[in-house]
NULUM-255911 format. One record per residue: z, y, x of N, C-alpha, C in turn. Coordinates in steps of 0.001 Angstrom, whole numbers, padded with zeros to 6 digits, always signed. Layout:
REM NULUM-255911
ZYXZYXZYX;...
REM end
This chain:
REM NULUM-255911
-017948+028468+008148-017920+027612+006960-018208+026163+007355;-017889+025395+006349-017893+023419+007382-019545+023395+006725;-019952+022240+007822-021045+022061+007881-021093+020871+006507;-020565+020670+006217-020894+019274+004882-019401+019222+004102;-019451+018332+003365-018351+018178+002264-017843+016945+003018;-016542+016874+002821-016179+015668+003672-015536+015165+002585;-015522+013877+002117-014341+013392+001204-012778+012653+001799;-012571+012268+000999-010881+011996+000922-010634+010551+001880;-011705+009654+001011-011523+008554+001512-013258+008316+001323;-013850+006961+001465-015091+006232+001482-014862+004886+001816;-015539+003829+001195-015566+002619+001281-016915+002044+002427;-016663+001455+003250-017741+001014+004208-018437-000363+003738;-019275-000189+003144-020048-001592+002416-021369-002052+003411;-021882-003282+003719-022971-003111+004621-023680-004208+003707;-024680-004536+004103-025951-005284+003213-025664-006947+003388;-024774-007689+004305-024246-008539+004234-023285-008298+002869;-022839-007253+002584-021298-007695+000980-022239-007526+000268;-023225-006647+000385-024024-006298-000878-024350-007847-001407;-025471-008254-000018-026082-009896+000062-024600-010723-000985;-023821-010574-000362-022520-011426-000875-022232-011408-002247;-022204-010442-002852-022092-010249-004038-023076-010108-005043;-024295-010214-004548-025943-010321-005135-026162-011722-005542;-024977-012790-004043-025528-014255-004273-024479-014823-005106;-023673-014336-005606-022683-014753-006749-023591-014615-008140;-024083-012857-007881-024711-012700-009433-025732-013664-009708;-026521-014460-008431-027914-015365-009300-026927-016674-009454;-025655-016409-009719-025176-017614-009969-024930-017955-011252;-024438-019249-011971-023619-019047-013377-022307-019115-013434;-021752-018988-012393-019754-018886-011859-019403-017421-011276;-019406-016878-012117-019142-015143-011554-017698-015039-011671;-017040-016132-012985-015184-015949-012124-014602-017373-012348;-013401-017858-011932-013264-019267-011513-014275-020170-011088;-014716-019490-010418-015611-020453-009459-014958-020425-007788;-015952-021019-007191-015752-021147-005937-015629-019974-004762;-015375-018712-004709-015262-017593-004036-014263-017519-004134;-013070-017235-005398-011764-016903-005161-011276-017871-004392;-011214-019456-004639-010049-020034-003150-010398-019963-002074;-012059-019042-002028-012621-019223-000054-011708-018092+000590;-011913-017063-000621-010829-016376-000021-009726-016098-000091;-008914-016728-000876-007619-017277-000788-007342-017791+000922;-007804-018600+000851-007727-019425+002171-008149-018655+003346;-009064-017770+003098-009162-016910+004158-008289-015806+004687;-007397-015379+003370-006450-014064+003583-005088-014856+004358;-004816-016328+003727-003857-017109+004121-003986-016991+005658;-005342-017966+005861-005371-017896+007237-005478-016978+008523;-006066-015433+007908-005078-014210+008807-004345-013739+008776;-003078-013810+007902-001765-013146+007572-001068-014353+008412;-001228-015642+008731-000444-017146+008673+000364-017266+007260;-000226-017224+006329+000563-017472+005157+000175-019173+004511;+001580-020072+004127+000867-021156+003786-000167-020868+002543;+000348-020097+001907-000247-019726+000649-000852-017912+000580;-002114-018184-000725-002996-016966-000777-002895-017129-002276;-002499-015940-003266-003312-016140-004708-003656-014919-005189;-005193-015051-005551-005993-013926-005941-005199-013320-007029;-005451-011539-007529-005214-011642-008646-005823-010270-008795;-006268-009388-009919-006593-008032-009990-006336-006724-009415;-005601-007268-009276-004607-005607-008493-003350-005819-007494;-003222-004960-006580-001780-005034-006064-000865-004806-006938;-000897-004387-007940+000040-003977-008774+000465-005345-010038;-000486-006295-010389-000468-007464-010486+000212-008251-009568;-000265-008264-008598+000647-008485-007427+001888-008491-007286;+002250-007327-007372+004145-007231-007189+004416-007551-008711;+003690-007407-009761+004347-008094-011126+004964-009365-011054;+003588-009948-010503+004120-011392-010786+005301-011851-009598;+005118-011346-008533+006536-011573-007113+007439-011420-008085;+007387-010094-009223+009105-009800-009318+008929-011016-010207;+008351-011828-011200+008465-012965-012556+008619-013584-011520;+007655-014346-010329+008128-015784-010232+009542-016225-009344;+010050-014437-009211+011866-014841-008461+012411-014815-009440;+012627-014549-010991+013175-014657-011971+013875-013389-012494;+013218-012423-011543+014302-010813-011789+013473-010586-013359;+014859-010382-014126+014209-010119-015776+015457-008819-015604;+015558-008849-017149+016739-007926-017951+017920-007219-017198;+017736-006066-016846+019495-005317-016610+019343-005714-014592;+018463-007045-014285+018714-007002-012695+018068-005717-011794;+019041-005621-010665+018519-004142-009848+017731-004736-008914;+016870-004034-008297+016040-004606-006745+015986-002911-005911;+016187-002895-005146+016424-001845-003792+015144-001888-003528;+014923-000501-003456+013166-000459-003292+013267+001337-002907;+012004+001888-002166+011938+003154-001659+011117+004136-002914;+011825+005201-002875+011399+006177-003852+009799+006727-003196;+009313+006384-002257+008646+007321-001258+007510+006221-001265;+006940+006007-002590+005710+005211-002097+004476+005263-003235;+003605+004298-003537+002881+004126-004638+003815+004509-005992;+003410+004548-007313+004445+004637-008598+004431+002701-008882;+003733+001641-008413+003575+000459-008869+004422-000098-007908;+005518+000010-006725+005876-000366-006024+007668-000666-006549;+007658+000617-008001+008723+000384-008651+008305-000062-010334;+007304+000381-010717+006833+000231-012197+006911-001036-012016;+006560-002018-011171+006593-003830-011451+007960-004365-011713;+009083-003909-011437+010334-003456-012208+010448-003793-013483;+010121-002497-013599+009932-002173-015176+009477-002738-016096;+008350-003719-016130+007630-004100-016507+008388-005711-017181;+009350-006093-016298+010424-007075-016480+011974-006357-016914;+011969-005314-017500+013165-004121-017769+013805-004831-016721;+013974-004644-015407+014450-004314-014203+014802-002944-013782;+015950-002609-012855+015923-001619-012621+016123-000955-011197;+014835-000040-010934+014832+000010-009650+015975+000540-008725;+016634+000497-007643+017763+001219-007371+016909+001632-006070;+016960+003178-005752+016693+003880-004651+016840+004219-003512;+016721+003908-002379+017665+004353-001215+016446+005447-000249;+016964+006093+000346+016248+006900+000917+015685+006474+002304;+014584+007313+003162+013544+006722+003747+014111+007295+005053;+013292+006970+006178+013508+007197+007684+012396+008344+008121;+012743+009073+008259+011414+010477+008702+010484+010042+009096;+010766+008800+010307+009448+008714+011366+008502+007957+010731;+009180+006805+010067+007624+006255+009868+008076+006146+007971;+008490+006477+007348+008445+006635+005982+009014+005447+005346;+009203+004474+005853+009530+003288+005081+011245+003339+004921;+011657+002551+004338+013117+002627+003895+013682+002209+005166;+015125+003146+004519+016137+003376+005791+016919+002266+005745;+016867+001465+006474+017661-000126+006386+019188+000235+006114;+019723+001267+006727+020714+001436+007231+021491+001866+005727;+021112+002249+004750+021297+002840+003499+021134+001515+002584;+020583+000241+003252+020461-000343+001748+021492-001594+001270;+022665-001124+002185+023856-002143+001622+024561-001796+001391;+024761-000103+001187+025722+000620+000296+024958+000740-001144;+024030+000246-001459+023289+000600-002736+023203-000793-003389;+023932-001704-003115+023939-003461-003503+025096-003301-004039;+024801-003759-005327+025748-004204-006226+025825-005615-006921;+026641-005698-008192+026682-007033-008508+025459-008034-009434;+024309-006513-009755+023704-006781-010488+022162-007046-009334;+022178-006750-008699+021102-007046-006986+020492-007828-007351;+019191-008091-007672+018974-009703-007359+017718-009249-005848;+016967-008364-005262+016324-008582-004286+015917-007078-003801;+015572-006739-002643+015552-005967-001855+013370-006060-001770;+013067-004979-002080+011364-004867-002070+011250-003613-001034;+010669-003594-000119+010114-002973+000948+008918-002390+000946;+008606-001571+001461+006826-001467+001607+007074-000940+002563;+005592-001474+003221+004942-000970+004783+004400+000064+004472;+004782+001217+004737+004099+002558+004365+002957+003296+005262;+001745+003061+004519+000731+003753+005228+000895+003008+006739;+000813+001934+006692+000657+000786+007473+001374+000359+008405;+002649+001360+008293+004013+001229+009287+004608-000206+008689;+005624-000342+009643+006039-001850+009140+007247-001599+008895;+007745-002009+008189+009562-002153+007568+010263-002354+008567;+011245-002208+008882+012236-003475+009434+013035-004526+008788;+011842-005557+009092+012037-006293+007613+013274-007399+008683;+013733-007412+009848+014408-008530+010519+015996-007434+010344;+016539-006988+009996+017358-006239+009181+017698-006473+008197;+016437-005811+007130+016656-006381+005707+016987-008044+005878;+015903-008461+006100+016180-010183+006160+017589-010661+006313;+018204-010051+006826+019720-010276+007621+020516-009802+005624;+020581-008892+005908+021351-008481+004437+020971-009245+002763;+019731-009679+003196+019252-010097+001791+019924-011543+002023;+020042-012314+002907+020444-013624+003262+022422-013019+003123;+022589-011959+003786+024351-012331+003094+024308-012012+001716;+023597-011671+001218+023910-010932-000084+023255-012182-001000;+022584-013042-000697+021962-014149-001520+020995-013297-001701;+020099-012640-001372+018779-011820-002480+017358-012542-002007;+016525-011697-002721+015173-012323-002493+014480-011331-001816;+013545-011303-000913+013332-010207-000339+011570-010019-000533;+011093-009037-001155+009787-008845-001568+009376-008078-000288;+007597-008033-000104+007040-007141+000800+006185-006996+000054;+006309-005298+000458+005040-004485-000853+004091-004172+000667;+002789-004972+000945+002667-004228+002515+000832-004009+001761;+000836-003477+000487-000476-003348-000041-001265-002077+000240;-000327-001811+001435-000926-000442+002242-001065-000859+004134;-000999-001988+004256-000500-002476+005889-001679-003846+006267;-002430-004003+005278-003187-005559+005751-003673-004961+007062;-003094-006175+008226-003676-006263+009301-002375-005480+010324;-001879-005030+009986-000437-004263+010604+000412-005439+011018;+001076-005541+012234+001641-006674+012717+002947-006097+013638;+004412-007223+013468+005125-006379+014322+005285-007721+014796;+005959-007723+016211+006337-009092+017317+005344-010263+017032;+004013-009919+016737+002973-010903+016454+002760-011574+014954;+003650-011132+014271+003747-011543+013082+003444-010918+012241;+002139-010649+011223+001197-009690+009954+002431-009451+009115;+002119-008627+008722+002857-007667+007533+002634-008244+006579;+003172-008658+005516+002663-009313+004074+003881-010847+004215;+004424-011399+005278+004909-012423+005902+006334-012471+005923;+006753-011636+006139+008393-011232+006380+009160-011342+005299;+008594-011273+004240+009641-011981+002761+009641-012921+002297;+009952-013445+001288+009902-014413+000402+008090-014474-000184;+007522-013619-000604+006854-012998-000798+006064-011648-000646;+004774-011546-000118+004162-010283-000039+003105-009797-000468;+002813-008358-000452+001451-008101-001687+000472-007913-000703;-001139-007470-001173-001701-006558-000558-002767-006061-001626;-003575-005095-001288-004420-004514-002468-006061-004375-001677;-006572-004310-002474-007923-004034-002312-008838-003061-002440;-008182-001683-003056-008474-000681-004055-009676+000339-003003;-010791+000794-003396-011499+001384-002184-010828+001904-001268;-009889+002624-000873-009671+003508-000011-008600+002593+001166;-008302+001373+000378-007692+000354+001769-008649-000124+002895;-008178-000367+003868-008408-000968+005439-010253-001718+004839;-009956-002635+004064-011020-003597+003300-010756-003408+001647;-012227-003466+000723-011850-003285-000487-012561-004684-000801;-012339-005107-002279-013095-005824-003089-013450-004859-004295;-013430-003827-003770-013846-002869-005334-012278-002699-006226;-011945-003927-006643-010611-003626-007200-009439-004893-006977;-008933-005323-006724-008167-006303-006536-007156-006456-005244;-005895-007755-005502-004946-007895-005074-004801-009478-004381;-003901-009392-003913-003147-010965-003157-001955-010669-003348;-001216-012253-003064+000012-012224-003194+000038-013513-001601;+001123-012962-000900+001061-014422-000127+002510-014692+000103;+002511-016300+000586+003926-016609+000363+004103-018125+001591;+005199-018444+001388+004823-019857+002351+006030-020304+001048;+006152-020410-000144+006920-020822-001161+006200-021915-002101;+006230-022661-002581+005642-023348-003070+005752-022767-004422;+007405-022905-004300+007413-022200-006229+007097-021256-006449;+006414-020640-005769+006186-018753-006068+004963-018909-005913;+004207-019700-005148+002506-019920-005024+002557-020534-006908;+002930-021663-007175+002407-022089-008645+002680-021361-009592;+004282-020754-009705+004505-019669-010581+003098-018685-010759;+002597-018095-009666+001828-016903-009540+000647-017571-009863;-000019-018746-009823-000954-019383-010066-001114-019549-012020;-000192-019478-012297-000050-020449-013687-000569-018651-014039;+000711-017742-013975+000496-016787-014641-000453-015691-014845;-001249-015723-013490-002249-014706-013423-003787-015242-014338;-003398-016572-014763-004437-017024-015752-004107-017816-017152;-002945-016781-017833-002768-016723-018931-001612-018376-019794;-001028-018239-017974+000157-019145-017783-000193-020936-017795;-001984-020765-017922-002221-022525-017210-001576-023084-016348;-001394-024175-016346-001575-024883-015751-002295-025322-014400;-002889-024911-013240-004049-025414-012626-004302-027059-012751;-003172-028076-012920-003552-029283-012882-003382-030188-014648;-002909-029187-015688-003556-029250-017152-004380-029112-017569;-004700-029739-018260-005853-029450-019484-006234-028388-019645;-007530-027720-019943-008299-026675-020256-007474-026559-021763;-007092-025133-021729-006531-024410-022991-005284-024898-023207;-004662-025205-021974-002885-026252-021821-002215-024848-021340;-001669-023881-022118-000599-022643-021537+001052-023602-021325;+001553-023515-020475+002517-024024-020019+003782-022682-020322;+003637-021408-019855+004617-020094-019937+003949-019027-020329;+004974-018345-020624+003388-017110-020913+003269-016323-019324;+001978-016043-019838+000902-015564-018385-000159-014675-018969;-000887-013729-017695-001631-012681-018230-002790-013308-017405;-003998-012149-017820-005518-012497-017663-005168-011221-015628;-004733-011951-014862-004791-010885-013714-006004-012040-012878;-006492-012368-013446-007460-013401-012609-008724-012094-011705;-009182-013122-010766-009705-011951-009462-011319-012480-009874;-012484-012070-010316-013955-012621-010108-014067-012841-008872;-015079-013689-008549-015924-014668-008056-016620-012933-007378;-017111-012495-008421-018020-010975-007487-016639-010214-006828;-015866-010113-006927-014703-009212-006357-014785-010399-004967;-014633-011558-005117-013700-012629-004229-014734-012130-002846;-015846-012258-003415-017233-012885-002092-017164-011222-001633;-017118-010346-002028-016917-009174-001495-015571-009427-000745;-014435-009552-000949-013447-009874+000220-013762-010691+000887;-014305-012018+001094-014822-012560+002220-015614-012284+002906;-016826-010987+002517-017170-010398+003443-016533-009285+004290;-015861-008687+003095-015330-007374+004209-013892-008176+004976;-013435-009253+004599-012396-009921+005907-013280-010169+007033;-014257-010338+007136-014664-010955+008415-014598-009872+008971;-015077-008734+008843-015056-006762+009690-013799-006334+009483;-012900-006840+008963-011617-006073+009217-011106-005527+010385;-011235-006744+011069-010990-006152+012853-012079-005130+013214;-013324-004889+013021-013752-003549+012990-013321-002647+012602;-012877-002688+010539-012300-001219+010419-011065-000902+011177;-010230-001969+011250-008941-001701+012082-009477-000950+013254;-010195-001406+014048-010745-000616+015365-010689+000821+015051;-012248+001156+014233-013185+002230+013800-011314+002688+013444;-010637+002899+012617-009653+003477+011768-008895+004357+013099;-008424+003043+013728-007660+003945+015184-007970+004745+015735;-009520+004323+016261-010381+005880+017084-010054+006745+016178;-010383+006860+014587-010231+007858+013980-009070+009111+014027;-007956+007859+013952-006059+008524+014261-006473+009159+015075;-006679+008452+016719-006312+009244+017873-007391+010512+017674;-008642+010572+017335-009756+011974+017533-008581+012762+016874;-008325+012417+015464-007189+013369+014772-006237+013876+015928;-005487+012940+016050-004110+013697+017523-004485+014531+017913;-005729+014242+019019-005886+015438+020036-006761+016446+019273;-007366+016660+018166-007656+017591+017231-006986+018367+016838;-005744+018081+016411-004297+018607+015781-003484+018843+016415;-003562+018327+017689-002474+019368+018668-002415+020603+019182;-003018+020981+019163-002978+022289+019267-002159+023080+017866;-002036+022586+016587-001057+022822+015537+000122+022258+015609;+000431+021860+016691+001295+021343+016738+002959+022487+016075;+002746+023298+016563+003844+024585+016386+004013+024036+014628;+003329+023980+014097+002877+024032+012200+003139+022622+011699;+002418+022056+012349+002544+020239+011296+002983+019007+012549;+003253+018195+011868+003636+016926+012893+002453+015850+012191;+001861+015112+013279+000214+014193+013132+001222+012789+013086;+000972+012035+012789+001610+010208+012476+001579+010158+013933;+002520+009008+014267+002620+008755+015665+002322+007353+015603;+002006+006705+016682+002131+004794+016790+003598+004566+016216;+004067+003241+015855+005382+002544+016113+005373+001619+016799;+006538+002083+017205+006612+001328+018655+007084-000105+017989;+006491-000911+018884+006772-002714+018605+005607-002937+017473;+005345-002033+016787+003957-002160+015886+002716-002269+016179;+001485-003001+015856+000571-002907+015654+000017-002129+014280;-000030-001272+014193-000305-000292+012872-001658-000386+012456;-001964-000849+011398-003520-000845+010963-003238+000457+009779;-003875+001316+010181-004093+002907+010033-004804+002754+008265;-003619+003177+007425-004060+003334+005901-005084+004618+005239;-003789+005667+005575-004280+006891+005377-003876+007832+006786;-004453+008950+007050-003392+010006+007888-003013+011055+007225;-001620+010977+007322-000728+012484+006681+000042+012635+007439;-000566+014210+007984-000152+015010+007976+001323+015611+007748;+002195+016240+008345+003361+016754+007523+003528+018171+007973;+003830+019205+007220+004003+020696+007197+005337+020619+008281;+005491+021771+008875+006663+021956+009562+007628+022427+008253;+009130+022292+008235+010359+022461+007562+010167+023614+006990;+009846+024877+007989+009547+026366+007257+008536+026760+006278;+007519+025643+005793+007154+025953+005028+007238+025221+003609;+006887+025710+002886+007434+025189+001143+006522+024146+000726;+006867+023410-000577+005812+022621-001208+004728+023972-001952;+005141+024885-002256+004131+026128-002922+003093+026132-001629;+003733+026166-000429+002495+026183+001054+001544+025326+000828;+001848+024169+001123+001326+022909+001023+000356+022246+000023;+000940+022976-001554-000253+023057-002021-001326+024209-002163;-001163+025474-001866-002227+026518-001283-002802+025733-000509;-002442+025226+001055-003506+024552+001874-004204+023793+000918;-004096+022120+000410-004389+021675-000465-006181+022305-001310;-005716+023745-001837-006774+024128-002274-007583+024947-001696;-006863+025369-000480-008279+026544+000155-008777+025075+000728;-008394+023754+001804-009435+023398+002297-010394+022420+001256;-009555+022244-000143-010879+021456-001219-012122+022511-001756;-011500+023543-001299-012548+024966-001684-013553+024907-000366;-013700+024336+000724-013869+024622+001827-014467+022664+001984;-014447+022489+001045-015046+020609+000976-014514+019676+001494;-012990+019704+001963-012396+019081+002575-011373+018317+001488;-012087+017058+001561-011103+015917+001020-009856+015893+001113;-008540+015917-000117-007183+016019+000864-006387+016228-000467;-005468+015373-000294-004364+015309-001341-002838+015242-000896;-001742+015422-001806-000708+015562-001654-000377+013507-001368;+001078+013307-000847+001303+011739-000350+002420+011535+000062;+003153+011105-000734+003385+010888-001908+004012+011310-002769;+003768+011980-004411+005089+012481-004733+005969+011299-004995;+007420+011815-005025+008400+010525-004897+008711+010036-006302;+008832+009243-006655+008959+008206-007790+009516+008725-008714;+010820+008946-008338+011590+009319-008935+011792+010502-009624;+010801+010859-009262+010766+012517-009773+009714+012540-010657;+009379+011275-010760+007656+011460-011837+008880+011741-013351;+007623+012179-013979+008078+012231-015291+009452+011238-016209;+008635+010385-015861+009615+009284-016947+010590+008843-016668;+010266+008494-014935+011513+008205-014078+012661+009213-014434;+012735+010421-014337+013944+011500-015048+014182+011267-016045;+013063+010863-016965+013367+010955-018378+014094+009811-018730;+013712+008584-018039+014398+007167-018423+016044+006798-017703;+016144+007303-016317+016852+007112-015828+017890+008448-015278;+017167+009847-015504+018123+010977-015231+017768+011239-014094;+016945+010704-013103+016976+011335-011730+016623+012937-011231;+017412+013833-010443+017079+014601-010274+017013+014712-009051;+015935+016351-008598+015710+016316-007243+017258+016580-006443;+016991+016112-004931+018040+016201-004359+018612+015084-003955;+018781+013811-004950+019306+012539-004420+018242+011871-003481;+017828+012213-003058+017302+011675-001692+015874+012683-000971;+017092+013500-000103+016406+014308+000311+015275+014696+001782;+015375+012962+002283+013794+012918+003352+013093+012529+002942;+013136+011641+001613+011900+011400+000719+011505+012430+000111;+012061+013704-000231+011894+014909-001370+011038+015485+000146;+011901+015595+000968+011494+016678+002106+009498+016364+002590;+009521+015420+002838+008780+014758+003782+007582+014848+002209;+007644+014644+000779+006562+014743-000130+006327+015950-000271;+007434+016927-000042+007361+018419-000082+006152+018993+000869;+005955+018382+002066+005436+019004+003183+004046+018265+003823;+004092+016577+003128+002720+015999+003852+001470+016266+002785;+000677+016050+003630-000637+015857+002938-001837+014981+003446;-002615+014688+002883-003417+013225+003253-004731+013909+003788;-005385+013451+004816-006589+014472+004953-007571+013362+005423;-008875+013688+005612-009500+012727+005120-010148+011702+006189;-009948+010542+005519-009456+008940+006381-010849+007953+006058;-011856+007439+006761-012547+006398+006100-012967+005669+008072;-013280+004561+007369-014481+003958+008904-015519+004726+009381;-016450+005349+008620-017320+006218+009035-017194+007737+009357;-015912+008346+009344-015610+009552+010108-016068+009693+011412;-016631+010690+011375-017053+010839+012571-016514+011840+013558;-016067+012166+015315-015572+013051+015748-015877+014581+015576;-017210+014436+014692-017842+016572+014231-016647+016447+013225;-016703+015437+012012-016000+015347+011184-014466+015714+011714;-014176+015379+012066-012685+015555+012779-012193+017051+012638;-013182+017258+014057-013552+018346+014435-013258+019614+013333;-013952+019211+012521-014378+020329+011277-013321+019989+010329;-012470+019303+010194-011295+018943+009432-010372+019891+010277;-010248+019625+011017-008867+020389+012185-009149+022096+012133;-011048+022085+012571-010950+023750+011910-010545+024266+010450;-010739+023720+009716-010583+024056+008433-009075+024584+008310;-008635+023499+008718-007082+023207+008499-006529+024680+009106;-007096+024408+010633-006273+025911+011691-006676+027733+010723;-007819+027095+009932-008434+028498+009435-007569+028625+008227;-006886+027832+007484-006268+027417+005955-004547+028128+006438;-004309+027982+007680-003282+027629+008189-002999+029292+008553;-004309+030245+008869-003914+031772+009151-004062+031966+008083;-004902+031796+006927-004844+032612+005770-003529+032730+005393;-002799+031084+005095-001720+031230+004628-000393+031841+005463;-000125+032243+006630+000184+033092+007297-000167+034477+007080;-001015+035487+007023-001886+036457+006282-001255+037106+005312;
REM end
């Protein structure tokens, strides 16, 4: 039986963020104050982005990317079925409509090679995500979005700190997201960025995430309409602390991968473990896992519950978009139109990922798994 309950994910907080966010509260500026542009300027200055703008959520985030390129009514944007549900809902949200192309086995992100038979006349931009901290091939896309006139979004709110030919993830578009949500690389508890080297897409995103001000108008001067996605002052100083340790969790995260590898090889016959990408620097999101072909999504979720019976943190990743509820209901999709995204949600599973894992931990994850793995054989 495992020696402790292991969870899914965990947030690594140390008494410096605590300190950080203690010295905001004896303040009287807990939001538009001075923390959100420190770290603005701070996310800028490790991504190389000219521009940083705070805002609530990654999902705020890609809202406002899709408003300040102008994608409204009836326009399509090429985006992967195989990710977060907010990576296409920001779409929606502008009645946009997402168009799907299917993913690449190895590292999950969209299949470049698929996304210029899916461009039509109604296109206005091509949105990517770095999946589970793999990187796009965004010097591809880049190529097609430039013949095609498009705008090219990066959803990399699963990749902060992931770098390909020296260049951070979040960088490669017009615009890119990232998130903050506990279970990322670094949290602020809850919140997002947007970064850009655009000028018009830095003020656009500026005006709107605070209820469409102005920054250089008058107090109570709305210029467009805009929402309340503004980031506190206590969220901000918590990201400026946990940026400075990022390059720790990035570290701590990797040891973690590799203990996993050589833990899990020996299953090898059964599941396939994430691999590096090559030309990548991968800053390690989650690890999933994937079932071998012979077994079913009915498998996958049995494992699922003997090892949460057994205290082992661990969820399904991702189901595909398109198959959620509404997505069928709004647009008709059924299973089958894209079948390595169907395949690959059919068979992975997320097992459990934080900075403070430890190699018993591992250890006792991999038994669980090998013991989950005869029952369901049995």
């Amino acid at each position: 039986m495992p020696q402790r309950t292991i969870p899914l994910s965990s947030p690594d907080i140390s008494e410096a963020d605590i300190a950080a966010v203690t010295a905001v509260l004896r303040t009287p500026r807990l939001s538009l104050g001075p923390r959100v542009p420190e770290f603005e300027e701070a996310v800028a200055a490790f991504v190389g982005a000219k521009y940083a703008i705070a805002v609530n959520s990654g999902t705020s985030a890609l809202h406002l990317c899709v408003r300040a390129l102008g994608i409204a009514d009836g326009d399509e944007v090429i985006t992967t079925p195989f990710s977060f549900v907010a990576s296409a809902n920001c779409m929606l949200f502008e009645r946009a409509v997402p168009r799907f192309v299917d993913i690449l086995p190895e590292t999950y992100c969209m299949d470049p090679a698929k996304v210029e038979a899916a461009i039509t006349t109604k296109t206005k931009a091509i949105l990517g995500v770095d999946v589970f901290g793999y990187v796009e091939n965004w010097s591809v896309l880049r190529a097609i979005a430039k013949k095609h006139n498009l705008a090219l979004i990066e959803d990399s709110c699963e990749a902060l700190g992931s770098s390909s030919g020296g260049k951070k993830a979040g960088t490669f578009g017009d615009c890119g997201t990232f998130a903050f949500y506990p279970n990322k690389q670094m949290t602020t508890g809850e919140g997002g960025m947007i970064v850009t080297d655009r000028d018009d897409i830095a003020r656009a995103a500026r005006m709107m995430r605070n209820q469409g001000r102005d920054p250089d108008a008058a107090w109570l001067d709305h210029q467009v309409l805009g929402y309340n996605y503004r980031l506190s002052d206590i969220h901000a100083a918590l990201g400026v602390s946990q940026l400075k340790r990022l390059p720790e969790f990035m570290a701590n995260r990797a040891r973690v991968a590799g203990w996993y590898g050589k833990a899990l090889a020996p299953l090898s016959e059964h599941l396939r473990v994430p691999e590096e990408q090559k030309g990548v620097d991968v800053s390690w999101f989650v690890y999933v896992v994937r079932l071998a072909d012979r077994y079913t999504a009915a498998d996958r979720d049995r494992l699922l519950t003997l090892l949460r019976e057994w205290g082992i943190g661990c969820n399904t990743y991702f189901p595909c978009i398109h198959l959620q509820p509404f997505y069928q209901k709004l647009y008709g999709h059924t299973k089958g139109e894209f079948p390595v995204a169907e395949s690959v949600s059919d068979h992975a599973l997320a097992l459990p990922f934080f900075n403070a894992l430890t190699e018993d931990d591992v250890a006792q994850v991999a038994s669980m798994l090998k013991e989950s793995l005869a029952i369901l054989a049995s």
